[in-house]
C-alpha positions as CSV (number, residue, x, y, z in Angstrom):
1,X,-4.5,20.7,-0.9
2,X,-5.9,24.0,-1.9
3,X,-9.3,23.8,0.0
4,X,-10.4,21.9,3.3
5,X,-13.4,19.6,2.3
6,X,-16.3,19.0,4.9
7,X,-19.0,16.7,5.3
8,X,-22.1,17.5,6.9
9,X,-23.8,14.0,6.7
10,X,-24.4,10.4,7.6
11,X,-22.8,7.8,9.3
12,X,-23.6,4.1,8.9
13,X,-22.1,0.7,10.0
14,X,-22.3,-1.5,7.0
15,X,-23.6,-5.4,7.3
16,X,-23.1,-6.8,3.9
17,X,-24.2,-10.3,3.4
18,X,-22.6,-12.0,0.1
19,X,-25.4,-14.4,-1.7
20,X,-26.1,-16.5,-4.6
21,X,-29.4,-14.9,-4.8
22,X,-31.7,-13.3,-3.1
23,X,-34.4,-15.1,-1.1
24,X,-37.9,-15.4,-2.5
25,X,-40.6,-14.6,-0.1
26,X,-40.6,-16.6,2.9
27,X,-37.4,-18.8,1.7
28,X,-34.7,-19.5,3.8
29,X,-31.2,-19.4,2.4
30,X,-27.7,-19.9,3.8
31,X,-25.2,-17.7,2.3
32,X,-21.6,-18.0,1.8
33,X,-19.7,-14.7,3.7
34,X,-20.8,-12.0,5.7
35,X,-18.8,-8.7,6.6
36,X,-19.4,-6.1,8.8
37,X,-17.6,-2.2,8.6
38,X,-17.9,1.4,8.7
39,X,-20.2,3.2,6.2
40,X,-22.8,5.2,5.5
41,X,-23.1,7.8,2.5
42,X,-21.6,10.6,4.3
43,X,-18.8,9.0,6.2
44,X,-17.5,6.7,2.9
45,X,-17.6,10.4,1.1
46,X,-15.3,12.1,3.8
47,X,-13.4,8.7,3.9
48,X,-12.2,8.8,0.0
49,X,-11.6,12.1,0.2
50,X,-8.8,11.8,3.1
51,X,-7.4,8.4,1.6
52,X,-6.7,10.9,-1.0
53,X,-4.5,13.1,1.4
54,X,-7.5,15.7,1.5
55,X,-8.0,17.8,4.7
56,X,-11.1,16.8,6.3
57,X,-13.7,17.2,8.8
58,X,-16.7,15.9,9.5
59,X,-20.6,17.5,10.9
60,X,-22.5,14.0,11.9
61,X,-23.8,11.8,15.3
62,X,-23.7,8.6,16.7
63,X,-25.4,6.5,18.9
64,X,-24.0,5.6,22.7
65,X,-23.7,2.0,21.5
66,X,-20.1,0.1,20.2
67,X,-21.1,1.1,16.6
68,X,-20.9,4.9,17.5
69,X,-17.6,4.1,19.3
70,X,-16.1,1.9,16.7
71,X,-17.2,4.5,13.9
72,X,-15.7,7.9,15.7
73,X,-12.4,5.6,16.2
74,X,-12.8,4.7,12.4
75,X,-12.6,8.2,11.5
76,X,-9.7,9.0,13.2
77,X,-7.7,6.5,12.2
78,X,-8.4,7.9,8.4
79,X,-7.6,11.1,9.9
80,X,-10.8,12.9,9.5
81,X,-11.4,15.5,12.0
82,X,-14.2,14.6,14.8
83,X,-14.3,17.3,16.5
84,X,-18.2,17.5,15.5
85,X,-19.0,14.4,15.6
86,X,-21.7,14.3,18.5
87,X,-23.2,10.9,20.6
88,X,-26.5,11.1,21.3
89,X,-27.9,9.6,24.6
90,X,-30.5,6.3,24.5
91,X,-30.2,6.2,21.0
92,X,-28.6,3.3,18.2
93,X,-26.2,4.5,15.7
94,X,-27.1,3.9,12.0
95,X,-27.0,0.8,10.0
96,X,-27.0,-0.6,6.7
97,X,-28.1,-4.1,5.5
98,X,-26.4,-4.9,2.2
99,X,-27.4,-7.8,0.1
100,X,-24.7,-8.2,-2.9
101,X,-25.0,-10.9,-5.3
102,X,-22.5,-12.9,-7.2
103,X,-22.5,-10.3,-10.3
104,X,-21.2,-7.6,-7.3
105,X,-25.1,-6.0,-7.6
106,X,-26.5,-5.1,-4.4
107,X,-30.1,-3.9,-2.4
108,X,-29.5,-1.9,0.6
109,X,-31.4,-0.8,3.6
110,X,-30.7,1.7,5.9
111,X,-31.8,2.9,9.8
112,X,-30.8,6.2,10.6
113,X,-30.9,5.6,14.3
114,X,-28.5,8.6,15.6
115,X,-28.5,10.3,12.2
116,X,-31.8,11.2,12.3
117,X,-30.6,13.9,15.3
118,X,-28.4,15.7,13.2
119,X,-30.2,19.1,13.3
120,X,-29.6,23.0,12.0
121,X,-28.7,23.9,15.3
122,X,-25.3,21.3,14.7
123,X,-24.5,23.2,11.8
124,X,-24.3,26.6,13.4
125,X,-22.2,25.0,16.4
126,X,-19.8,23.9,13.8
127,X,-20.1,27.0,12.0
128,X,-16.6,28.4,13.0
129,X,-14.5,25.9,11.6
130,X,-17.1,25.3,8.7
131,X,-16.3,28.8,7.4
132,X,-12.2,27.7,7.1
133,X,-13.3,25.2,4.4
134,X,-13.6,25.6,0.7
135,X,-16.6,22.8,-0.4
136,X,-19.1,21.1,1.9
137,X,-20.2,17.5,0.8
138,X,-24.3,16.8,2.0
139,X,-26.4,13.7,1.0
140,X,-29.9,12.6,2.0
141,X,-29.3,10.4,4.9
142,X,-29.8,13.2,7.7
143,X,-32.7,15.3,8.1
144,X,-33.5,17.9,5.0
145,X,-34.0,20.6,7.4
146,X,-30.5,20.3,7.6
147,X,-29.4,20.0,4.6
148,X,-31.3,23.3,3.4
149,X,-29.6,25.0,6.6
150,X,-26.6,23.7,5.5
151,X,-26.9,25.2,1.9
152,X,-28.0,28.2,2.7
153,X,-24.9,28.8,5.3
154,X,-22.1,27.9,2.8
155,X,-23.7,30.4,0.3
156,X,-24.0,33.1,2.8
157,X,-20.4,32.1,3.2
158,X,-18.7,31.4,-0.1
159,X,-18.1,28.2,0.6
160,X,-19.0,25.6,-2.8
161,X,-21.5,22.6,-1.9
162,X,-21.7,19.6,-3.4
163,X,-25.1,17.9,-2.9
164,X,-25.9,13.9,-3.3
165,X,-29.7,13.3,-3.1
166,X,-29.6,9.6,-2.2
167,X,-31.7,8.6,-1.0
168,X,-33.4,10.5,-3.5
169,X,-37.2,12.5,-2.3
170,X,-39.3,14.0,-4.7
171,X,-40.3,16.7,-2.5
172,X,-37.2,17.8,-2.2
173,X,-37.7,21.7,-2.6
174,X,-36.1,23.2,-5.6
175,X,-36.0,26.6,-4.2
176,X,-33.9,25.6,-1.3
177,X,-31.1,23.4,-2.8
178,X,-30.4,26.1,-5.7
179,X,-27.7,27.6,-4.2
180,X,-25.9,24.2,-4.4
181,X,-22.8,24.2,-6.5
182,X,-23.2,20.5,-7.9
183,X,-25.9,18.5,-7.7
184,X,-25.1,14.7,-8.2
185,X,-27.6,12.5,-8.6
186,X,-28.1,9.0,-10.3
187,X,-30.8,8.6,-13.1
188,X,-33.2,7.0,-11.0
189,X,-32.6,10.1,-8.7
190,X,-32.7,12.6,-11.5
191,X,-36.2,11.4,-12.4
192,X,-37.6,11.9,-9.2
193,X,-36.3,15.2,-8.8
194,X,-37.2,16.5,-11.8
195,X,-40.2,14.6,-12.7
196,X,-39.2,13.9,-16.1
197,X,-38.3,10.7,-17.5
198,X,-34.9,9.6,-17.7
199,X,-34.3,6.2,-20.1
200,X,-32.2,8.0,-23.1
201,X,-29.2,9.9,-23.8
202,X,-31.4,12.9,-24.5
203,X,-34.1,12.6,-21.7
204,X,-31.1,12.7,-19.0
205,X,-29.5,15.9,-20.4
206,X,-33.1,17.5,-20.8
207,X,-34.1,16.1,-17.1
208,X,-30.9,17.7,-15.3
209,X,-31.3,20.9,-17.6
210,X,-34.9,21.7,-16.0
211,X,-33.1,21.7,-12.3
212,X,-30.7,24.0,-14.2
213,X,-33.4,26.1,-15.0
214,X,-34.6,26.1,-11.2
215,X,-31.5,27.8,-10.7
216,X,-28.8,24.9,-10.0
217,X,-25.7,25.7,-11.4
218,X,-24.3,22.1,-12.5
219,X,-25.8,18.6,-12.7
220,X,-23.1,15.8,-12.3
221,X,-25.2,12.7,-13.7
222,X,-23.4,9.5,-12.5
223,X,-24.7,6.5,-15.1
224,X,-22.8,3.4,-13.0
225,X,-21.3,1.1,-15.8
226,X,-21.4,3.7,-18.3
227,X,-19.7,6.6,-16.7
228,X,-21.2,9.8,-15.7
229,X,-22.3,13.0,-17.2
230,X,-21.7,16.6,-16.5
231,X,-24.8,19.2,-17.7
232,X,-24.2,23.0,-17.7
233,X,-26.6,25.5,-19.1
234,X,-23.8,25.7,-21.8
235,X,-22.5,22.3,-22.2
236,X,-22.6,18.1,-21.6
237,X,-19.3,16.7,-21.4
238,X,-20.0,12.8,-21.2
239,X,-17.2,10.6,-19.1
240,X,-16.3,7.5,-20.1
241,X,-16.5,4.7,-17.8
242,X,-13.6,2.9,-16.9
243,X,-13.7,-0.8,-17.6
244,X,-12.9,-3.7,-14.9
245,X,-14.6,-6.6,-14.0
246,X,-16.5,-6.0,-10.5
247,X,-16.5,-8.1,-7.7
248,X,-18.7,-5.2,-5.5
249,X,-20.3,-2.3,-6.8
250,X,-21.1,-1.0,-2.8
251,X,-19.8,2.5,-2.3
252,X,-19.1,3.3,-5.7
253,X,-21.2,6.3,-6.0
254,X,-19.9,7.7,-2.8
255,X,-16.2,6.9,-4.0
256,X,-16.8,8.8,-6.6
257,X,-18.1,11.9,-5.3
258,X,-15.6,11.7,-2.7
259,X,-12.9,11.4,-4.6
260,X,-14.1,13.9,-7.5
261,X,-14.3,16.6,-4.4
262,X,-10.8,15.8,-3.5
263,X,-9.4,16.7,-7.0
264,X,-12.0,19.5,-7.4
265,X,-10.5,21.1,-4.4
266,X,-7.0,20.6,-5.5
267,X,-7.0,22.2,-9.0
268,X,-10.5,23.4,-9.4
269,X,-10.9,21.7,-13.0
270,X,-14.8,19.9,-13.1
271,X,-14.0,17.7,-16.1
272,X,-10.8,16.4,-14.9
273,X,-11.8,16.1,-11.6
274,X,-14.6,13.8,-12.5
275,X,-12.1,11.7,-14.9
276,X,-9.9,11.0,-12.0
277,X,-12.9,10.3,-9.8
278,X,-14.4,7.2,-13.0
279,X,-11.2,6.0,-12.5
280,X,-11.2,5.8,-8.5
281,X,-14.9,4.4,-8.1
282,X,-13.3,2.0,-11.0
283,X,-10.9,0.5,-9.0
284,X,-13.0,0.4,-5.4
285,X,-15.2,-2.3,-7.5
286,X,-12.5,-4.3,-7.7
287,X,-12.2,-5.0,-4.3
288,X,-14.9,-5.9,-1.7
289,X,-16.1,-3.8,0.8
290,X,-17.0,-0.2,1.0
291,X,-15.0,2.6,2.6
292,X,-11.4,-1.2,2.9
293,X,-12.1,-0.9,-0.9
294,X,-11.2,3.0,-1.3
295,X,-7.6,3.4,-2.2
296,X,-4.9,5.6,-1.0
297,X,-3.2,8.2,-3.3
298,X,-0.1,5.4,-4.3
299,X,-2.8,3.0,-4.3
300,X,-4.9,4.9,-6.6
301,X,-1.3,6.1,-9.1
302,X,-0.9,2.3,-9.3
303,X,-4.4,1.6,-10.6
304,X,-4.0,4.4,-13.5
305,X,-1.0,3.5,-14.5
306,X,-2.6,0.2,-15.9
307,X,-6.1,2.1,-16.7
308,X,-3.7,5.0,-18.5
């Protein structure tokens, strides 16, 4: 690997319930499975990135409870440098109720607990070993203040950013995110941040070329079933999707950035960087689970040889 990837984000532990449906208000239902693992946007994004042999480390906090234990111990194992991972005192670490229904669709909540006390100031203690890495990875999970701080450090350094903005805000300040290198949002998220509609072909491309126009360099528009699309102010290169039959469509979006920052960093090419990371959010559908559905490089040249 060319580049050393970090991740200045979230942490979550994941509580998926599997359902027929979803309750109606004040119905009971029993469902059939419920799973429990490690999560959370910013963690799953560091995690696909070093089940892809990428060198990583990680800016994030945890609670003093067994969550915060059992997630620092997760990271490890995937080799993901912790050095920066801090506990905070009295506090619980995040969590994240997921609903997923028998069509692999899911509704999410989310407590930020411990992540929440991610500040600027963590940034600047990390800043060191921040400065030996080529792209930083930030989503919206932690507090914005940070995220701005964060920006503004890796440009003042050289390093490239790659910002997710989920869960999406629309005050989210224009100004201060247009240093980022990649924006990548969803269409839901794209609307809100650029207050324009987002329904067509045509409304998307014009949607992320007004954040262009604010100054961000390149909108990476991720479409779910029907692949994603990358906006310059010179081009739109659309990616196909990659089809399989899904059993759970949790994590996706953060295999995919995950994974496209991985091959970014190793060849530096956008558009096949973000063919090889359709194909691996793809092939985490397949599979249940969030960060036990992301596969290891072999894993992942198995997958394309029958997706080739």
């Amino acid at each position: 690997m060319s580049k050393k990837i970090a991740v200045v984000g979230s942490n979550m532990v994941d509580l998926v319930t599997y359902m027929d449906r979803m309750p109606v208000l004040g119905e009971t239902l029993e469902a059939p499975l419920f799973e429990m693992g490690c999560g959370g946007k910013g963690a799953n994004q560091a995690f696909a990135a070093a089940r892809l042999g990428a060198d990583v480390m990680m800016v994030t906090k945890v609670g003093d409870d067994i969550f915060g234990d059992n997630t620092i111990f997760n990271l490890k194992k995937a080799g993901i440098d912790t050095k920066h991972v801090g506990v905070i005192k009295g506090k619980s670490s995040g969590v994240a109720p997921i609903f997923v229904d028998k069509s692999g669709e899911n509704s999410i909540l989310i407590v930020k607990g411990a992540n929440a006390d991610l500040l600027p100031q963590d940034v600047d203690d990390a800043a060191e070993d921040l400065k030996q890495c080529g792209l930083i990875l930030m989503q919206m999970e932690v507090p914005v203040e940070t995220v701005y701080h964060t920006i503004a450090f890796a440009a003042a350094n050289g390093i490239e950013t790659i910002l997710n903005p989920a869960p999406a805000a629309a005050d989210l300040d224009p100004e201060r995110i247009r240093q980022v290198s990649f924006l990548v949002p969803n269409e839901t998220e794209l609307a809100l941040l650029s207050g324009m509609p987002t329904s067509t072909d045509d409304e998307t491309i014009a949607a992320a070329r007004s954040l262009i126009a604010k100054g961000i360099r390149t909108v990476i528009v991720t479409l779910g079933g029907r692949g994603a699309r990358l906006v310059t102010a010179d081009e739109v290169v659309n990616i196909a999707p990659v089809k399989v039959t899904p059993k759970d469509t949790t994590g996706a979006g953060d295999a995919f950035i995950g994974s496209f920052a991985r091959f970014y960093a190793e060849h530096g090419n956008v558009a096949e960087a973000l063919k090889s990371a359709s194909l691996y959010a793809a092939d985490s559908i397949t599979k249940t689970g969030t960060q036990k559905s992301y596969a290891s490089l072999e894993e992942f040249a198995e997958f394309c040889k029958s997706h080739s």
